[in-house]
C-alpha positions in Angstrom: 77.0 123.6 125.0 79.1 121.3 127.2 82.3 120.2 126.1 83.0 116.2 126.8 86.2 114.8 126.8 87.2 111.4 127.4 91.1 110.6 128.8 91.0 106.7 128.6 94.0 104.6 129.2 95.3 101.8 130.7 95.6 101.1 134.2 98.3 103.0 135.6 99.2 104.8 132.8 99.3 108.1 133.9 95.6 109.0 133.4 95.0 110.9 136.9 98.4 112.6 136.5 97.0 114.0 133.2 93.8 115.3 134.5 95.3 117.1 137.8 97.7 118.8 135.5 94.9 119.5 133.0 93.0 121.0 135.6 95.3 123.1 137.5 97.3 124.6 134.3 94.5 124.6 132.0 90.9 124.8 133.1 91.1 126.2 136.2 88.9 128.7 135.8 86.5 126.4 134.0 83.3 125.2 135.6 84.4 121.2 135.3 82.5 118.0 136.6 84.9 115.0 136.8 83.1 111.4 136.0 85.0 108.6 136.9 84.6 105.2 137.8 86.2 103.0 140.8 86.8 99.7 138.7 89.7 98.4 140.0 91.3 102.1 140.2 91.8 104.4 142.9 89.9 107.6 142.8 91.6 110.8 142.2 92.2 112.4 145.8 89.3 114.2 146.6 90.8 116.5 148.4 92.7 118.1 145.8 89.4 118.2 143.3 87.5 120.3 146.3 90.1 122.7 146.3 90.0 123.5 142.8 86.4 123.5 143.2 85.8 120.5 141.2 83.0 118.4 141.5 82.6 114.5 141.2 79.8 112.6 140.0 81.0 108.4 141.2 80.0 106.0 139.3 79.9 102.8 141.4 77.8 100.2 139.9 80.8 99.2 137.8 82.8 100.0 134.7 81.2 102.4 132.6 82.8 101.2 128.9 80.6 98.0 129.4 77.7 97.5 132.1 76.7 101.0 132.9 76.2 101.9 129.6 72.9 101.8 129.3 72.5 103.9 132.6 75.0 106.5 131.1 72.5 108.6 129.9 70.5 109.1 132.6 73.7 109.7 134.8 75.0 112.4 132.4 71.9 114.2 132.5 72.0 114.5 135.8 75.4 115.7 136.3 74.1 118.2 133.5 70.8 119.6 135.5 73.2 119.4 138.8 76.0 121.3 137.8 75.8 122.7 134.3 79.0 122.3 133.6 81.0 124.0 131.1 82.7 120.9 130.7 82.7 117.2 131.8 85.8 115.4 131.8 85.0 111.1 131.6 87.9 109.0 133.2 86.7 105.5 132.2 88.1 102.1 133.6 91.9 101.1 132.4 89.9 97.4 130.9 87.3 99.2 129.0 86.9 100.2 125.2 87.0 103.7 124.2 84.9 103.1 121.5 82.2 102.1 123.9 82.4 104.8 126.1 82.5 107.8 122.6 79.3 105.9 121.6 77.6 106.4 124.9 78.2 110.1 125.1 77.2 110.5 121.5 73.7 108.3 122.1 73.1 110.9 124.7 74.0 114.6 122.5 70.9 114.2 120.5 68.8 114.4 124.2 71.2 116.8 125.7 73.4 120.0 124.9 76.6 118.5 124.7 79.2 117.4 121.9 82.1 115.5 122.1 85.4 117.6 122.4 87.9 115.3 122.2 89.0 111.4 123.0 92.5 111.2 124.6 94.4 108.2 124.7 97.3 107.9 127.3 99.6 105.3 127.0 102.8 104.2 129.0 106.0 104.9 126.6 107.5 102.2 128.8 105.6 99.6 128.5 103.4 100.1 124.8 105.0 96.9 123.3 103.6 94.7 126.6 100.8 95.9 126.6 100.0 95.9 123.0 101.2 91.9 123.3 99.5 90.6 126.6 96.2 93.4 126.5 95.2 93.6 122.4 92.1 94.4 121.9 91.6 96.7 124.2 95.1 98.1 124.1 95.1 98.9 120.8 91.2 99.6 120.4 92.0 102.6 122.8 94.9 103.4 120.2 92.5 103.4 117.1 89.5 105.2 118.5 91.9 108.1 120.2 92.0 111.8 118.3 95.2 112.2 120.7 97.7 110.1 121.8 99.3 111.3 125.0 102.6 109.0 126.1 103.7 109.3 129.5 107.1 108.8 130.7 108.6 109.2 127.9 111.8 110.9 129.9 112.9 107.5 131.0 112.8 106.4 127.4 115.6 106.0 125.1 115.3 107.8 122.0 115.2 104.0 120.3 112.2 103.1 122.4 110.2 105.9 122.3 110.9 105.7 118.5 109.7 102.5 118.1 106.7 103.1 120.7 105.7 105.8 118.0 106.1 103.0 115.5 103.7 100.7 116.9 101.1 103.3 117.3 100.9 104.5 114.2 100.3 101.0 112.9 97.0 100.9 114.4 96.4 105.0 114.1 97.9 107.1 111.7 96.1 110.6 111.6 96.1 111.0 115.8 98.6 113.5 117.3 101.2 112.0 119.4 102.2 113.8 122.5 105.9 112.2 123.1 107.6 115.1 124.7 108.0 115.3 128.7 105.0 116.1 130.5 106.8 118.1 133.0 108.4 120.4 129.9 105.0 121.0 129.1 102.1 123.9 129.8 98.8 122.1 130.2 96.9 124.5 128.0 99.5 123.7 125.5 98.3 120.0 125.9 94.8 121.0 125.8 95.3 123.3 123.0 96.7 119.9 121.6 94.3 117.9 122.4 91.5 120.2 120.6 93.2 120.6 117.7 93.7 124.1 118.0 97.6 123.7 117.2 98.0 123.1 113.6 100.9 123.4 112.0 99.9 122.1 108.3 96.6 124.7 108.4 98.6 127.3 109.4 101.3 127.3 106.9 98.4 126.6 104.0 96.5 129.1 104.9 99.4 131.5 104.9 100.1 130.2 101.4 96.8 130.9 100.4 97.0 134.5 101.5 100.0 134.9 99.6 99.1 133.3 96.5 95.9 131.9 96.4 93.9 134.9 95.5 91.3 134.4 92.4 93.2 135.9 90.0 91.6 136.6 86.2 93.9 136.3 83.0 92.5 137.9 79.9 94.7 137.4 77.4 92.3 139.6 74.8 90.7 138.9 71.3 94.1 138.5 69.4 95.2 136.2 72.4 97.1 132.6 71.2 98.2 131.9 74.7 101.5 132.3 73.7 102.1 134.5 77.0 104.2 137.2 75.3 103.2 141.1 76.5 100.2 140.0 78.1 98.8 141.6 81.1 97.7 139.3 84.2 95.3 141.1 87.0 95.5 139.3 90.7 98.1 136.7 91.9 101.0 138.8 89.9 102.4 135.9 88.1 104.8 137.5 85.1 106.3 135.6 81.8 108.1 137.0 79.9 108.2 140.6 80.1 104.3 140.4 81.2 103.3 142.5 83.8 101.4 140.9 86.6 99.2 143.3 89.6 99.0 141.7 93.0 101.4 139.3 94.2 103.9 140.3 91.3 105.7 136.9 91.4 107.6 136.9 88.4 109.0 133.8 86.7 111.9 133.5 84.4 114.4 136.3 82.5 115.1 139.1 85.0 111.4 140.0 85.8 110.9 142.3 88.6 108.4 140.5 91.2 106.8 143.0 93.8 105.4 142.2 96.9 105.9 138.6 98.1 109.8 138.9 96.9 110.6 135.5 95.6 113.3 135.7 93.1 114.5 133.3 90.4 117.8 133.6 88.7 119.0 137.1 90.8 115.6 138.6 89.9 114.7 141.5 92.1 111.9 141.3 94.3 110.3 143.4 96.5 109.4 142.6 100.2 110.6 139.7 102.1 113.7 139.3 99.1 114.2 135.3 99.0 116.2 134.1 96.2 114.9 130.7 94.7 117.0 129.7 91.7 114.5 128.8 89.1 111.9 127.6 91.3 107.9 127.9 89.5 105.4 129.8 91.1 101.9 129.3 91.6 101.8 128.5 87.5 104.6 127.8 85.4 105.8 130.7 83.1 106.9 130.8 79.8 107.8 127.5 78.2 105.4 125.1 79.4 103.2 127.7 81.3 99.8 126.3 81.8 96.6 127.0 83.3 95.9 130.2 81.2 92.9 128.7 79.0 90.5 131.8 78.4 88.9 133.1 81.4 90.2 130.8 84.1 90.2 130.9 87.7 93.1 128.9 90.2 93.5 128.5 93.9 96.3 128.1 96.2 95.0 124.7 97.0 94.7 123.2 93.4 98.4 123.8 92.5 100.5 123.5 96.5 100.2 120.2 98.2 101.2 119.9 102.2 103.9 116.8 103.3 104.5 116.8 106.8 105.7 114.4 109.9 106.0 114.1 113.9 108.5 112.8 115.3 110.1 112.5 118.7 113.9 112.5 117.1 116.2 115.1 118.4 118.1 117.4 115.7 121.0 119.6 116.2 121.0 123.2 114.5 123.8 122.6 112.0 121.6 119.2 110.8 118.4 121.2 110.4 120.5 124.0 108.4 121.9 121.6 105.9 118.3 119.5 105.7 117.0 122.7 104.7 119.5 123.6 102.4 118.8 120.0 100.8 115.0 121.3 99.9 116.6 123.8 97.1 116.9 121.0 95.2 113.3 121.0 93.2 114.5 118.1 90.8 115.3 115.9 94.1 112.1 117.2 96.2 109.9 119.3 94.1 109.0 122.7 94.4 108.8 124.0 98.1 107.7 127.2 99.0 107.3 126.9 102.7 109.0 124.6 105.5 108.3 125.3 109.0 108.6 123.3 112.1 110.1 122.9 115.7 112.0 119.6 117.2 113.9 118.8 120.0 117.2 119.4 120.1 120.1 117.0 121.4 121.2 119.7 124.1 117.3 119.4 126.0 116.4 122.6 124.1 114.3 123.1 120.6 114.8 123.8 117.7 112.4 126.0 115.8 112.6 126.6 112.0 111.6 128.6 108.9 112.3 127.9 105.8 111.4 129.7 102.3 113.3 129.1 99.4 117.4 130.8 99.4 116.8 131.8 103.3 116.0 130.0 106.5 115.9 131.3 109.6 116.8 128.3 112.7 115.7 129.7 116.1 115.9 128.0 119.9 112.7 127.8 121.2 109.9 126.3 124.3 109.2 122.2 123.9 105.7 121.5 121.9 104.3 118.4 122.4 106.2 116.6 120.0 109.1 117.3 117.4 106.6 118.5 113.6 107.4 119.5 110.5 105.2 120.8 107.3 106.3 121.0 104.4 104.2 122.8 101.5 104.8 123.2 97.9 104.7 122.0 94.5 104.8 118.6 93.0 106.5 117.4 96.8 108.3 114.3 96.2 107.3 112.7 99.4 109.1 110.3 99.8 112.2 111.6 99.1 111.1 114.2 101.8 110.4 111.5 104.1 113.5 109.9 104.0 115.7 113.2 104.1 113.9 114.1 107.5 114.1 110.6 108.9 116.6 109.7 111.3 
């Protein structure tokens, strides 16, 4: 199956720049066919492709977004039978519409063995607002249609700009990755890795949540049972109330319960393994007074208690900010219950800062530029928006 990814963007924005690095960082030792068109653009130096052994199918009837489109097919197909590439990468004209150009490669996927990787929009940090004013449609259709969002020169941007560029994106796009940091600080299979999705920061830290906690876990409270959760036993996730004994897990919540295994603690509670402290934070349930979720035989997931917040941003932090904004998130009553915080964003010195956060410890390292400041967030009954505004800067 051949991967096809399309790097539109306007003219001069940094498309070619993108594609060279792409190529020599990242797929060099991929069987690539470059298609690009000559609309009003220069071609990528030929030279350079032959030596990375790159070869180029022209297009030069005209712009592929709008009149070749009806000839795309035949084109890619032969570029297919020619070359069987393991990938094709599609630079389309600066004037056209992404959107055209996605729904000529998937017209062709049903007839060929391909599938659209990825659509990458690059766009000039410098000069987003002109654009968007003097170019629209297109401008912003590229913006809306794009799975990435890649800004160049973004180094000769002031933190205010390249704020505000970020701004104007996300009006027209809200779920697309933006790349804001320095190309140059950047690996290309980083980008790629970006650019594929295979980076992601919210997955990672739920699914590490689920491990912990999200295991089935059965709660037979026995013929006599009331629910009133005194002395009963709980098999699985380990939650305890009261004096309860719970296998698994072994979170315990409330009164000096000993929690094995995961080692939150509540109220100087004891607990075994990674020994966070979390002052009277709930668990996966609530225990005791008010604990619910225990009706009979009754099965729970990680995912139908913990809810993810997170953000990107381009903002530079300092270590001593990050520390206290993490010591903020003890405070359930102000941000709800958070379990995990993890993230990395660039520091005001040029390096990074990376993070990890569980509740009573943190741990703030330095660490290599990603491709734009995150953080995720995951917990219980988030107060996003309070959240929101105690990470914004």
């Amino acid at each position: 199956m051949t991967k096809i990814d399309i790097v539109s963007g306007f003219l001069g924005a940094g498309k070619t720049t993108l594609i060279k690095k792409l190529l020599k960082e990242a797929l060099a030792d991929t069987k690539v066919v470059l298609i690009e068109n000559e609309f009003g653009e220069i071609g990528i130096d030929g030279g350079f492709l032959k030596e990375a052994g790159i070869e180029i199918k022209e297009m030069n009837s005209g712009c592929i977004c709008c009149s070749l489109v009806g000839d795309f097919g035949a084109s890619l197909k032969e570029v297919l039978d020619t070359y069987a590439p393991e990938r094709i990468l599609i630079e389309p004209s600066g004037v056209g519409k992404l959107s055209d150009v996605m729904k000529a490669v998937e017209d062709v996927i049903s007839e060929a063995e391909v599938q659209l990787n990825s659509a990458v929009a690059v766009v000039d940090a410098m000069k987003c607002k002109m654009y968007m004013k003097n170019f629209g449609e297109f401008f912003t259709n590229q913006i809306e249609y794009a799975g990435t969002i890649i800004l160049s020169r973004t180094g000769k941007a002031s933190g205010q700009k390249l704020e505000a560029c970020v701004e104007m994106i996300r009006e027209h796009n809200k779920k697309a990755t933006i790349v804001t940091t320095p190309w140059e600080e950047l690996d290309g299979k980083d980008i790629l890795e970006t650019i594929e999705g295979v980076k992601d920061l919210e997955a990672e830290l739920m699914e590490e949540v689920r491990r912990k906690h999200g295991q089935k876990h059965h709660h037979d409270h026995g013929p006599d049972c009331t629910c009133g959760c005194h002395g009963h036993h709980h098999e699985g996730n380990g939650e305890e109330c009261h004096g309860h004994h719970h296998e698994g897990h072994g979170e315990e919540c409330c009164h000096g319960h000993h929690h094995e295994g995961n080692g939150e603690e509540c109220h100087g509670h004891h607990h075994e393994g990674h020994g966070e402290e979390c002052h009277s934070h709930h668990h996966e349930e609530e225990c005791g007074h008010g604990h619910h979720g225990h009706e009979g035989h009754h099965h729970h997931h990680a995912d139908e208690v913990f809810t993810s917040w997170g953000m990107e941003t381009p903002a530079a932090y300092t270590t001593e900010e990050m520390k206290k904004l993490l010591e903020e998130l003890e405070s359930e009553s102000e941000y709800g219950f958070v379990l995990r915080a993890k993230g990395m964003v660039p520091s005001d010195n040029g390096s990074w800062v990376y993070f990890d956060y569980v509740p009573g410890e943190c741990d703030i390292r330095e660490g290599k530029p990603d491709v734009t400041g995150k953080i995720c967030v995951i917990g219980s009954k988030l107060v996003e928006g309070n959240l929101e505004k105690l990470f914004q800067k």
